[in-house]
C-alpha positions in Angstrom: -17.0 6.3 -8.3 -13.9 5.9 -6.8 -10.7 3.8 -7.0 -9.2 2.6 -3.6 -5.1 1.9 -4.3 -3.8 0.3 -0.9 0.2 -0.4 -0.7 0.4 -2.9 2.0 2.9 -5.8 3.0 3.0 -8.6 1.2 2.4 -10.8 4.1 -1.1 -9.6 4.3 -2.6 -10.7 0.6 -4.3 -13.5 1.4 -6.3 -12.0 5.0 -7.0 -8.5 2.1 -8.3 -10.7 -0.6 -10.8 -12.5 2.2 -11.6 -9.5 4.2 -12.5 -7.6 1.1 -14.9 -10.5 -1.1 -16.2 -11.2 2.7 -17.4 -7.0 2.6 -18.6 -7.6 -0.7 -15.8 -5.7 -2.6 -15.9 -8.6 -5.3 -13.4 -6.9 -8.1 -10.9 -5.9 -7.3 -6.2 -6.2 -8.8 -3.4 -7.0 -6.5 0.0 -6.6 -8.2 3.4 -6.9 -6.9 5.7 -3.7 -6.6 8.7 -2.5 -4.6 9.1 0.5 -2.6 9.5 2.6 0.3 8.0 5.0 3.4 9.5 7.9 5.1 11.8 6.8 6.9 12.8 9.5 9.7 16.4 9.2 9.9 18.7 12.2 11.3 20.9 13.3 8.2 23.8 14.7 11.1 23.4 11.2 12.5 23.7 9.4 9.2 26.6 11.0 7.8 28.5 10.5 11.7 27.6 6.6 10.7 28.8 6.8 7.4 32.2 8.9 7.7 33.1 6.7 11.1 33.3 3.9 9.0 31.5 2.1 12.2 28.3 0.8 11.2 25.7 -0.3 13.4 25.2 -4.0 13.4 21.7 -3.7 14.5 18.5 -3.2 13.3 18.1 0.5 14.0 21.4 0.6 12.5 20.4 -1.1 9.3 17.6 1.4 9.1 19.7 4.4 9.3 22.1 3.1 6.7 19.5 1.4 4.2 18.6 4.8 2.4 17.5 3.1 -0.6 16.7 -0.3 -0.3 13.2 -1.3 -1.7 11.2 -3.4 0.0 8.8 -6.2 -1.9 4.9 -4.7 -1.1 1.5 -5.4 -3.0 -0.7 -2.9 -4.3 -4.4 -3.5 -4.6 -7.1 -1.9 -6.3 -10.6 -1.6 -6.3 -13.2 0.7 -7.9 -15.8 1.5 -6.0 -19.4 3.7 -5.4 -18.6 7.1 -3.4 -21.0 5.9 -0.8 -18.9 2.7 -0.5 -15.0 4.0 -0.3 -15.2 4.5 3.6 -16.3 0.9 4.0 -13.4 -0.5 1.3 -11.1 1.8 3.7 -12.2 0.1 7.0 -11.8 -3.1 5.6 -7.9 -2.7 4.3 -7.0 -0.6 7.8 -8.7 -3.3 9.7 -7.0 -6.1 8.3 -3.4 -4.6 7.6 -2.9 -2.6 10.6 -0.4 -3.5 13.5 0.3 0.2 14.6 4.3 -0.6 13.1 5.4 1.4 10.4 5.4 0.1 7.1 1.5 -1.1 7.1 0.8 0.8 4.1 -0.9 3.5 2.5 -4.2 4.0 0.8 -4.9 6.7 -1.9 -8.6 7.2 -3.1 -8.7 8.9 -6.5 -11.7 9.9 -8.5 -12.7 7.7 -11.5 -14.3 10.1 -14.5 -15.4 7.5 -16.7 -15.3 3.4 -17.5 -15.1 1.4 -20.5 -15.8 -2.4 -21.3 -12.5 -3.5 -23.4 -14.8 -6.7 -24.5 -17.9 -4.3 -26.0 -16.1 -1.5 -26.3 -19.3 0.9 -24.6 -19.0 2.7 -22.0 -19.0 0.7 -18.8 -20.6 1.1 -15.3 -18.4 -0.1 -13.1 -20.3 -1.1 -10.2 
């Protein structure tokens, strides 16, 4: 088993929640986080900006002077089979991408073992 942890915009909950049930990914946790990407940004440049005083009132120029502003994203989760994580991964890519940056990420991480907190027994997941 593994887990599927996709970062994505938080524009795109509800079209991930249908896409996924629709694949048949029926568990799954969406929580609300803040963060950033790499954002490539010239350090020379940036520090010309900064020490000029004269800041670019545009939206490349808020880029290269927002170093650490965090922006509102979700992050779902799902557990799945091994046979099943390429599937989970289509269905977040296909639903989230628009080829800009900032569509997310997905991380797939192993999952060594379950539990049910109801029963307390060792759980299968899937």
């Amino acid at each position: 088993m593994k887990e599927v942890m996709a970062v994505l915009r938080s524009t795109k909950v509800n079209h991930t929640k249908t896409a996924l049930t629709a694949a048949g990914f029926l568990g799954f946790s969406c929580a609300a986080c803040l963060g950033r990407g790499k954002k490539l940004v010239d350090p020379g440049l940036l520090r010309l900006i900064m020490d000029s005083g004269n800041l670019p009132l545009s939206a490349a120029g808020e880029t290269m002077t927002e170093s650490t502003r965090l922006i509102p994203k979700r992050v779902f989760s799902l557990i799945v089979p091994d046979e099943r994580v390429r599937d989970a991964v289509d269905v977040i890519i296909a639903v989230n991408q628009t080829k800009n940056p900032g569509d997310g990420k997905i991380f797939i991480l192993p999952v060594v073992e379950s539990y049910s907190v109801r029963l307390g027994d060792k759980a299968d997941v899937v």
